[in-house]
N, C-alpha and C positions, 0 to 999 in steps of 0.2 A: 208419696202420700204418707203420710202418718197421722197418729192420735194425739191431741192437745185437750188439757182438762183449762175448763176457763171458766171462772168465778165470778159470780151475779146474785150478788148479798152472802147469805151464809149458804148459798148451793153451790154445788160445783157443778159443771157439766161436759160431757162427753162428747169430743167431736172430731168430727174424720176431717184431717186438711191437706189441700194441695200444693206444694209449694212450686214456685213459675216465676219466671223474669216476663219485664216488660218488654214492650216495643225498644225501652234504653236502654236496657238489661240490668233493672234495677232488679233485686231478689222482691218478692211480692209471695203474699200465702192467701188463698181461699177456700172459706167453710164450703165443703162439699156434701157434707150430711150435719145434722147435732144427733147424736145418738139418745140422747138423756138426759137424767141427771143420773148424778154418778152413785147414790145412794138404791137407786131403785135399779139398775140396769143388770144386776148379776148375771140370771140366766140368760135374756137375749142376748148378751156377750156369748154369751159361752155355747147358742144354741147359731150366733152368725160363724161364729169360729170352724166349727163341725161342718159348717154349711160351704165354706170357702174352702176347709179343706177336702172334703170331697170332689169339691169343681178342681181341685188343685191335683187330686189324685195323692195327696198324704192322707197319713194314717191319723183318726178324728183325735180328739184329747182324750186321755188317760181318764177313767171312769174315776181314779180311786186319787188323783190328784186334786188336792183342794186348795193347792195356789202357794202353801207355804213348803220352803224349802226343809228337804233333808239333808243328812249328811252324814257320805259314808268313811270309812276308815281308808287308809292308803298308806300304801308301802313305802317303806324306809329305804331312801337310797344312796344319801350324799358322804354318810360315814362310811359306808358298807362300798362306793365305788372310789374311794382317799383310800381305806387303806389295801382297797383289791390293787390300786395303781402303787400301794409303796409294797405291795406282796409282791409285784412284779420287778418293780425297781430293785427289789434287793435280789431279784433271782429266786426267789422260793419258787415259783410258776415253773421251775425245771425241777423240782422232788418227781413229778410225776417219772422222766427217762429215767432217775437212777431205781425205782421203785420196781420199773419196767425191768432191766436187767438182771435184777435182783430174784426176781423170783416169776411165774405164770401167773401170776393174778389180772381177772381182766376187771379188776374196778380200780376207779380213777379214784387212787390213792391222794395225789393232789387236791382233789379240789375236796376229799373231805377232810383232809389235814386244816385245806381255808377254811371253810366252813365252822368248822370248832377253834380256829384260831379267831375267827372274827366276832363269832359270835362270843367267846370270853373279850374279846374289844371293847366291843358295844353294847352286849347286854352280858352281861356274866351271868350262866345258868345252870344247874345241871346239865349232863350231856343227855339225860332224857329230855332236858328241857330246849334244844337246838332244832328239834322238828319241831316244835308251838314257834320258833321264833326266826325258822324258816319259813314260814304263813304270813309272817309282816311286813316280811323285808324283800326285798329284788336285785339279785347279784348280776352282775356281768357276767357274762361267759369268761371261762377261762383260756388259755392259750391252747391249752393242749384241743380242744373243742375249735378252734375255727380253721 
């Protein structure tokens, strides 16, 4: 089943339909409800909706959504995973073992050597500014980590 809007003068109308083959199995549709017109139908959409979803056992519709989309931000990753694959390709992914012999340090020396190399890459920033621009972006893991 699904919804088909079908026009009769200047109204439009609302209607629930079935789609089914015949006896020859030719494709064939019929009107199983008309819901409206489609000017006047807001809430009973909105109050059938809640109502199937509860028989459905989902969760009713969002009180505070009013139909039109939002849109959120989202992380950066196609530069940020090109040059993590040529960090590796050239060997830099090994600073971490000579860092390691060199001294007791137990932070991963590596990957924040990456971290400020890529990010003068891709965004050139202060080095205070690498944690605001670590919040945008989404790195691979590094070697030493898997």
């Amino acid at each position: 089943m699904f919804v088909k809007l079908t026009k009769s003068g200047p109204r439009s109308y609302v209607q629930l339909v079935q789609a089914y083959r015949d006896d020859a199995g030719r494709p064939k549709q019929r009107t199983v409800a008309t819901l409206g017109r489609l000017d006047q139908i807001g809430e009973s959409v909105k109050s059938m909706h809640d109502g199937l979803s509860r028989l459905l056992g989902l969760e009713p519709a969002d009180p505070i959504c009013n139909g039109t989309p939002s849109f959120e931000s989202s992380r950066a990753l196609g530069d940020v995973w090109a040059l993590t694959a040529l960090w590796r390709e050239l060997g830099l992914d090994r600073l971490g073992q000579a860092f390691r012999q060199v001294g007791r340090h137990r932070i991963d020396i590596e990957s924040l050597l990456r971290v400020m190399v890529l990010n003068r890459l891709c965004d050139a920033d202060s080095k205070l500014g690498v944690l605001r621009w670590l919040q945008t972006v989404s790195l691979p893991q590094s070697n030493s980590r898997r």
